[in-house]
C-alpha positions as CSV (number, residue, x, y, z in Angstrom):
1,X,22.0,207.3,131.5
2,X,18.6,208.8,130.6
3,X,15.7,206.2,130.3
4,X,12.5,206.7,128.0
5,X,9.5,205.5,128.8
6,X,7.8,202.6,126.8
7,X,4.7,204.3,126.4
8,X,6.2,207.3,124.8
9,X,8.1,205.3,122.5
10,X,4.4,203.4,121.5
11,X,3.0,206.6,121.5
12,X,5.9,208.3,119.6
13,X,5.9,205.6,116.7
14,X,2.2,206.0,116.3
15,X,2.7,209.7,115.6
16,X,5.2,208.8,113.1
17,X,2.9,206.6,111.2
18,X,0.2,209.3,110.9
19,X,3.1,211.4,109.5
20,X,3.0,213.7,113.0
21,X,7.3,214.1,112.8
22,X,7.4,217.0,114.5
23,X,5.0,215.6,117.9
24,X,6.6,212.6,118.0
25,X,10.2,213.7,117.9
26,X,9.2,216.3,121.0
27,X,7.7,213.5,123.1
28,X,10.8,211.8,122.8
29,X,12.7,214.5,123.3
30,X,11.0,215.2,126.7
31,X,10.9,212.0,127.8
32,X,14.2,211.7,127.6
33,X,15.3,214.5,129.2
34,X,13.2,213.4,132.0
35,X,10.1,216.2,131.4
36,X,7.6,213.9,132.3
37,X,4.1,214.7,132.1
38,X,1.4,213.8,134.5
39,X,-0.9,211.0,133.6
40,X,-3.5,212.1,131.0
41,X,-1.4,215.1,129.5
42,X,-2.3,215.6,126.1
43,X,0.1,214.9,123.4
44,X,2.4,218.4,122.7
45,X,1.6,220.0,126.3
46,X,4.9,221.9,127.6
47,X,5.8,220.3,130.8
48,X,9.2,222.4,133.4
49,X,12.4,221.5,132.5
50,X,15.7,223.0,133.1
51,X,17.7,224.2,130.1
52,X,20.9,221.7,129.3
53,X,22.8,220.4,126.5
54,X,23.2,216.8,126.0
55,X,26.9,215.9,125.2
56,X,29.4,213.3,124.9
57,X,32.9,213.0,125.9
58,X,35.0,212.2,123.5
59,X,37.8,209.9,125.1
60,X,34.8,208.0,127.2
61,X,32.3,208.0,124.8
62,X,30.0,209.0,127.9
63,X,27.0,211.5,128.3
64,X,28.9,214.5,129.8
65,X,25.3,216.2,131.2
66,X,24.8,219.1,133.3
67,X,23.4,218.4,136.8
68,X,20.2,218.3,136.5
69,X,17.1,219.9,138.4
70,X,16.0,218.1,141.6
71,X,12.9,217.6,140.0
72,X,13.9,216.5,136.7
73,X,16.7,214.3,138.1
74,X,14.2,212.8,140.3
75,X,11.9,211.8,137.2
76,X,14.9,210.3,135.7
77,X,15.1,208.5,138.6
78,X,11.7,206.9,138.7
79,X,12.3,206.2,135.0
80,X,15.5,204.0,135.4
81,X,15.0,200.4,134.6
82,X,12.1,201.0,132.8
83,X,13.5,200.6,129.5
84,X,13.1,198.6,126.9
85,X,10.5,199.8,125.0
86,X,7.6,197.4,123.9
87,X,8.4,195.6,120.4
88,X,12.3,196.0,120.4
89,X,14.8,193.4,119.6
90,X,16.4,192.3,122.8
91,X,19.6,192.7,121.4
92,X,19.0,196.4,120.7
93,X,16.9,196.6,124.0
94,X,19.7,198.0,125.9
95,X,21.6,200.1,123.4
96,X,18.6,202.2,122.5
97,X,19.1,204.9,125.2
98,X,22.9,205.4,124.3
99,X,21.3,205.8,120.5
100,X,18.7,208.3,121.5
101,X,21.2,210.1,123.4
102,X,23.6,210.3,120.2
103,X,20.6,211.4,117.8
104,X,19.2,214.1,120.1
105,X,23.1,215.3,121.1
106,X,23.1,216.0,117.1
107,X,19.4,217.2,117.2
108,X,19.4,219.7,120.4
109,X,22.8,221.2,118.8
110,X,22.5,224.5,116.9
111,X,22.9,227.3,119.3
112,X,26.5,228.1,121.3
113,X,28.5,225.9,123.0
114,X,30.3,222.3,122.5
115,X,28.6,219.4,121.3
116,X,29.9,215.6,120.0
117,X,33.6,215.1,120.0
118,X,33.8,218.6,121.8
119,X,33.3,220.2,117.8
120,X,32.2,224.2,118.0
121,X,28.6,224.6,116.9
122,X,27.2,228.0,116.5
123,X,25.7,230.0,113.6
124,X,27.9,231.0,110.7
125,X,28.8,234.7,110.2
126,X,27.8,235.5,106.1
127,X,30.8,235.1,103.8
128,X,31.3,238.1,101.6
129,X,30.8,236.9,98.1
130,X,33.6,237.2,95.5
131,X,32.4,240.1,92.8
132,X,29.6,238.7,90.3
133,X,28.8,235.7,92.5
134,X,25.2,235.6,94.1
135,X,23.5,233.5,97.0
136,X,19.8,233.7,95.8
137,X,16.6,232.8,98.2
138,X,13.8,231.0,96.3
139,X,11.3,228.4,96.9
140,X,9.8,225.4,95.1
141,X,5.9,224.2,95.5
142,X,4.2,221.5,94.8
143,X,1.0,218.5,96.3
144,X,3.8,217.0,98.9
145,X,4.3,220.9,100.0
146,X,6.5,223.5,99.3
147,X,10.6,224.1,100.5
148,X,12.6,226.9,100.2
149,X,16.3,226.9,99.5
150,X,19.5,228.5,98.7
151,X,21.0,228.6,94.8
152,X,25.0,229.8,94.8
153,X,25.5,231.1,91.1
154,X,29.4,231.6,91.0
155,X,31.5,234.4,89.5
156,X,32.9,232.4,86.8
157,X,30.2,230.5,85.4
158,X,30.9,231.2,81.8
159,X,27.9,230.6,78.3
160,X,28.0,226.9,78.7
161,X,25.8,224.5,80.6
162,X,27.6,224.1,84.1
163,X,27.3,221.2,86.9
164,X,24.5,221.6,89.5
165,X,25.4,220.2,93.3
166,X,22.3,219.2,95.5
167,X,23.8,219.5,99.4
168,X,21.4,218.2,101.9
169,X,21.9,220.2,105.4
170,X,21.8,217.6,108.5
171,X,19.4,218.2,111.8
172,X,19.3,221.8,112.8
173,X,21.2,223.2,110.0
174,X,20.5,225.5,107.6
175,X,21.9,226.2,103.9
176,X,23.9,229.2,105.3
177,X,24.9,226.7,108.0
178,X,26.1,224.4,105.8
179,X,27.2,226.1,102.7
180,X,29.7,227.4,105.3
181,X,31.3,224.8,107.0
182,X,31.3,222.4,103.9
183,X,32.9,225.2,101.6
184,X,31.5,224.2,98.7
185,X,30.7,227.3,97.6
186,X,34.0,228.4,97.1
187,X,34.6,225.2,95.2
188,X,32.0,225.7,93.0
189,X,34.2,228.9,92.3
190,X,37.1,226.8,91.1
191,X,35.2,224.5,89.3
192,X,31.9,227.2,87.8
193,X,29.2,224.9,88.9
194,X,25.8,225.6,90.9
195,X,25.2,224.2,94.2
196,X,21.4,223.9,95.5
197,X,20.9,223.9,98.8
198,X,17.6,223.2,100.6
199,X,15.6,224.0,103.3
200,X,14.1,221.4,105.8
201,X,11.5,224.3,107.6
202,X,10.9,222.8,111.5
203,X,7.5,222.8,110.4
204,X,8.9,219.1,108.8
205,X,10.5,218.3,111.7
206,X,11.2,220.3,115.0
207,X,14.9,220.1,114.4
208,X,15.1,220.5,110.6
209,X,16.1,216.9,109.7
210,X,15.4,215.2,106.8
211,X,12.9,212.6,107.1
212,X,14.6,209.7,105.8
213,X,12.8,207.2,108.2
214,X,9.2,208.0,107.4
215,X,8.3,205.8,104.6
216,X,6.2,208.4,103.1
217,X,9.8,210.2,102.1
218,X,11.4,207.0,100.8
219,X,9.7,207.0,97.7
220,X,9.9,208.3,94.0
221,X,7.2,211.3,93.4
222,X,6.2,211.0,96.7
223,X,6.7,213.5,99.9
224,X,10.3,214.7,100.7
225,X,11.6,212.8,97.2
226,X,9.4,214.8,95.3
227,X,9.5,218.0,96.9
228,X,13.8,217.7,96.5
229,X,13.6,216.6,92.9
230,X,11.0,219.2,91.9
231,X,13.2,221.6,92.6
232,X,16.0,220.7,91.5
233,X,14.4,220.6,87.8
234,X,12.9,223.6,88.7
235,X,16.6,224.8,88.9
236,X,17.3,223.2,85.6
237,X,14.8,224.9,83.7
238,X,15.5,228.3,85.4
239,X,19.4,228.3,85.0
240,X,22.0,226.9,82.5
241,X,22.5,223.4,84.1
242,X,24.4,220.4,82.2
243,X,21.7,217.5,82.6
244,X,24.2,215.0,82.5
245,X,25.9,216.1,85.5
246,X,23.6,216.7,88.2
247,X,24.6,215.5,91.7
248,X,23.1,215.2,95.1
249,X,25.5,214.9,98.9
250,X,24.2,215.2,102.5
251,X,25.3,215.2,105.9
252,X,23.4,212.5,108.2
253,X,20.1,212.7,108.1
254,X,20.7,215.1,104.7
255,X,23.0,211.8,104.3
256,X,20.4,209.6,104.4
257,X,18.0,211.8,102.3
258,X,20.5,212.1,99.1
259,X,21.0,208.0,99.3
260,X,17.1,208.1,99.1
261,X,17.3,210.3,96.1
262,X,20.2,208.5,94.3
263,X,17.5,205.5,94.5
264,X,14.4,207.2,93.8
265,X,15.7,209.3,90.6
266,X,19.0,207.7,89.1
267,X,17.8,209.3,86.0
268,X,18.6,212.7,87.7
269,X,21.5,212.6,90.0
270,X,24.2,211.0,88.1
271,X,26.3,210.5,91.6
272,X,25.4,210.2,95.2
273,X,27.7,212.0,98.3
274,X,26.7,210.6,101.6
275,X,28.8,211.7,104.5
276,X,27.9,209.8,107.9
277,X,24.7,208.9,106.7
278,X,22.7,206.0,106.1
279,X,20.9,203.5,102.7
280,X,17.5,204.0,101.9
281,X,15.3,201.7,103.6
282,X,17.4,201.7,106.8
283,X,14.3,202.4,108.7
284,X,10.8,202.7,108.7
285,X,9.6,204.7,111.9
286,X,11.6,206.6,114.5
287,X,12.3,203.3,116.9
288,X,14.1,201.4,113.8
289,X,15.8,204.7,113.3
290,X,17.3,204.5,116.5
291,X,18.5,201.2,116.5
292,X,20.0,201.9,112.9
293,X,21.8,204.3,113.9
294,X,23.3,202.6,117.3
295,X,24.0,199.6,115.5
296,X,23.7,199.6,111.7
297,X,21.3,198.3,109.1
298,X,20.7,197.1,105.5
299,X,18.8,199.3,103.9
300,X,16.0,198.3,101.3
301,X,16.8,196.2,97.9
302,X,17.0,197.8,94.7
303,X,13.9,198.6,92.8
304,X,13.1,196.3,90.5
305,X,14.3,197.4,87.2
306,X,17.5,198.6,88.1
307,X,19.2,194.8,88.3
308,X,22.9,195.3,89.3
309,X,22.9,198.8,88.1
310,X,25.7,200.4,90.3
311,X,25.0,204.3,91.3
312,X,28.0,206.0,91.3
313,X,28.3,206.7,95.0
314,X,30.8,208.0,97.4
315,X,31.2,207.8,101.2
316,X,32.6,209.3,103.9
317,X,31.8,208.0,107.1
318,X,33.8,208.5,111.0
319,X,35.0,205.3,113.2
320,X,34.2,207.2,116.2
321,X,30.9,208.5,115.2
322,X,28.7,207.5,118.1
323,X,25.7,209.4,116.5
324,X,25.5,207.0,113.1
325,X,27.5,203.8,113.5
326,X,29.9,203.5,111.1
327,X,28.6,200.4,109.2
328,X,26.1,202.4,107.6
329,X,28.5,203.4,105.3
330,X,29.5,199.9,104.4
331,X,25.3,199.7,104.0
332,X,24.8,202.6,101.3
333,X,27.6,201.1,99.1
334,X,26.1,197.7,99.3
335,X,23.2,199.2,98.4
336,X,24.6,201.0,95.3
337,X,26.0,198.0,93.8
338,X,29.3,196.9,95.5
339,X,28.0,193.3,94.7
340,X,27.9,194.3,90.7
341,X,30.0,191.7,88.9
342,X,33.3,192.9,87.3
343,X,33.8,195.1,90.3
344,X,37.8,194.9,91.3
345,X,38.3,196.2,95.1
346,X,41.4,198.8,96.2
347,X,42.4,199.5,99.8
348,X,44.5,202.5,100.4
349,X,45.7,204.2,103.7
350,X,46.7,207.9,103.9
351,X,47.0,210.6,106.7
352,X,46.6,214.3,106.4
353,X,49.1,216.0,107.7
354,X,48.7,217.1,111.5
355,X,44.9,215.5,111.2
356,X,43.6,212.1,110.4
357,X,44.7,208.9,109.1
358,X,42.2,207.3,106.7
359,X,41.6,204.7,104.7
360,X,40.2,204.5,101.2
361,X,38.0,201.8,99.6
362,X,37.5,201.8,95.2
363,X,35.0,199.3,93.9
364,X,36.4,199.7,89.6
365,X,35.2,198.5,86.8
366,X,36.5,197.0,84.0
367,X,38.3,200.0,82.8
368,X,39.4,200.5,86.1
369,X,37.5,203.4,86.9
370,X,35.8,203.6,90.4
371,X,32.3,203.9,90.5
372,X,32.3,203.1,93.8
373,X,34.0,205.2,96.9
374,X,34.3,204.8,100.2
375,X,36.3,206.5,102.9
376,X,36.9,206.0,106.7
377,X,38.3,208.6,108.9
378,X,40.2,207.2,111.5
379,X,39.6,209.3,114.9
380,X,37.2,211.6,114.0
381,X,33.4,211.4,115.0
382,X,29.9,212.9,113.6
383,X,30.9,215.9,111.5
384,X,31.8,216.7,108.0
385,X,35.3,216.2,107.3
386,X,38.0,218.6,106.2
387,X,34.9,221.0,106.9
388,X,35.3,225.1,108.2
389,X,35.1,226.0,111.6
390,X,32.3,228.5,110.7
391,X,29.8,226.1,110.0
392,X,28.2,223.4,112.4
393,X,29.4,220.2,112.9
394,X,32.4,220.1,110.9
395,X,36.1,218.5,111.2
396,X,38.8,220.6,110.1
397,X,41.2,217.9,110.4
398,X,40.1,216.4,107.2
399,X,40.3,214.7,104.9
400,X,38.7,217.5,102.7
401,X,35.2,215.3,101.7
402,X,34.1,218.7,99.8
403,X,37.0,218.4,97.6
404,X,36.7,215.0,97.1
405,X,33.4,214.2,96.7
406,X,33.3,217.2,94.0
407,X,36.2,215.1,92.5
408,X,34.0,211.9,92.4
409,X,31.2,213.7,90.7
410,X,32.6,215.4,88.0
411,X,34.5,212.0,87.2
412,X,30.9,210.4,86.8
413,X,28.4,212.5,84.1
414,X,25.2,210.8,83.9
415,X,25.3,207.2,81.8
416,X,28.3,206.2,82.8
417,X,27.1,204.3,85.5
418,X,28.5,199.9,84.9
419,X,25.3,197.7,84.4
């Protein structure tokens, strides 16, 4: 098991508190894969290292690395035992590595080959578009910056106002990526809706991931928040868009990113998708990411104001994900108002046929409609569920979250939320 050193993890949080992502998730990066720099290196110099991908077996749960270098598996040597990191819990003291290994197995993915729970990841080959459909480039600026993205105008969007989806890629993805192995582009087909899907540049963040940690991108109107909500009204004003159904989903760290924006602008995004990701708050610089995401945490209270207010929310979330713990999920609806009064709670079990059992959680309210979801695939691990093969980081054995968070949404239009 790969060690980091405890004055890369000091250093690496103080990068992330002057808002330097993209530095400190390459020191880390290095230092664990043993690409240690001699005493006095500056910050961001390129040290040797031999090219490998991290992985993990999915019947051990173990690192499944390539031999390493002499040299670089002689730095990991000197590093062993050095670990813990200054300023960490002793309970999460020892876990951290196996968390770090988990994050950067989903962060290092992206090109060829076989990553967590031995799911294909390589880039998707463009769809053809059915006739009158288009896949339009644009970009949205603004103070916090400026973030292109990707708007899918279907065939069969008729005169009337029509949904709009917000899909938040995960780490290393793109919208392509993404639009392709979570098929909701052919959904919005069926249904003539709008899906928005935007672009984390690795000038954010060296591996394209939301940054849902920073606390600068927790906010309303500030950073990330901002630059996401900006353009989806920019979207709004530019296109036919029903205002009372406008929704926002994610994958991971896009996860964690639409549970932000379901806090920051429940005015906007009349329901919240968030598949193996994490509740605002969860963490406040990279090390508390970590250990959220070996182990779980609450994420921040409501904002004052909204009471017990519940966002319409639903979840999807893996028991075998080793890259996001599971009990996240049970954090973001927590956070989105399971505790409401005159909630009733449902438990159902299915299986898909030839893929995964599940089972499924309903938080209804008195009219006994569920405005909250939650379901937990049994057996699968840190990808989007029921997703296509072409994309990244996607389980074909379902069950199809596209579908059914697309179900959830279109059930909830904006004020219909239970106070």
């Amino acid at each position: 098991m790969n060690a980091i050193f405890p004055k890369d993890m000091l250093e690496a949080t103080r990068l992330t508190r002057e808002g330097k992502l993209a530095e400190a998730s390459a020191l880390l990066q290095r230092s664990l894969h043993g690409d240690v720099a001699p005493p006095g290196t500056p910050t961001g110099t390129p040290t040797a290292r031999a090219p490998r991908i991290i992985d993990v077996d999915p019947d051990t749960g173990e690192a499944a690395d390539p031999a390493p270098a002499p040299a670089v598996g002689a730095a990991r040597k000197a590093a062993a035992g050095r670990w813990p990191a200054a300023g960490m819990g002793k309970a999460a003291m020892p876990q951290m590595p196996e968390a770090l290994r988990g994050f950067l197995d989903q962060m290092n993915q992206g090109g060829l080959g076989q990553g967590l729970d031995g799911l294909a990841r390589h880039a998707p080959a463009p769809e053809p578009l059915p006739e009158g459909a288009r896949f339009i480039m644009g970009s949205f600026d603004a103070e916090a910056g400026s973030r292109g993205y990707k708007l899918y105008i279907p065939s069969t969007r008729r005169d009337r106002a029509a949904p709009l989806v917000v899909m938040l890629h995960g780490c290393t993805q793109s919208p392509d990526d993404f639009a392709a192995g979570t098929r909701m582009n052919a959904l919005a087909e069926e249904h003539g809706l709008f899906v928005l899907y935007p672009a984390q540049p690795s000038s954010a963040n060296a591996q394209k991931c939301w940054n849902w940690f920073s606390p600068g991108d927790q906010k309303r109107d500030q950073g990330e928040p901002s630059l996401i909500a900006g353009m989806t009204r920019q979207v709004m004003r530019e296109h036919a868009v029903d205002p009372r159904r406008v929704y926002v989903a994610g994958l991971s760290a896009g996860g964690a990113a639409a549970a932000i924006m379901g806090q920051a602008y429940p005015e906007l995004y009349a329901a919240v998708g968030v598949h193996s990701g994490l509740a605002c708050g969860a963490a406040r610089d990279m090390p508390s990411a970590f250990a959220a995401m070996r182990q779980g945490a609450a994420g921040a209270p409501l904002r004052a104001g909204n009471g017990q207010r519940v966002i319409p929310t639903i979840v999807f979330h893996a028991d075998r994900d080793t890259t996001v713990h599971p009990s996240n999920g049970d954090q973001v609806i927590a956070q989105s108002g399971a505790s409401a009064s005159g909630l009733r709670t449902e438990v159902g079990r299915g299986q898909v046929p030839g893929g995964h059992a599940y089972s499924r959680t309903l938080h209804a309210d008195a009219e006994g409609r569920a405005v909250l979801e939650q379901w937990l695939v049994h057996g699968g691990g840190h990808a989007w569920s029921g997703g296509s093969p072409a994309g990244s980081f996607t389980d074909p054995r379902g069950p199809d979250a596209s579908r059914e968070m697309l179900r959830f949404f279109l059930e909830h239009p904006q004020g219909s939320a239970t106070t």
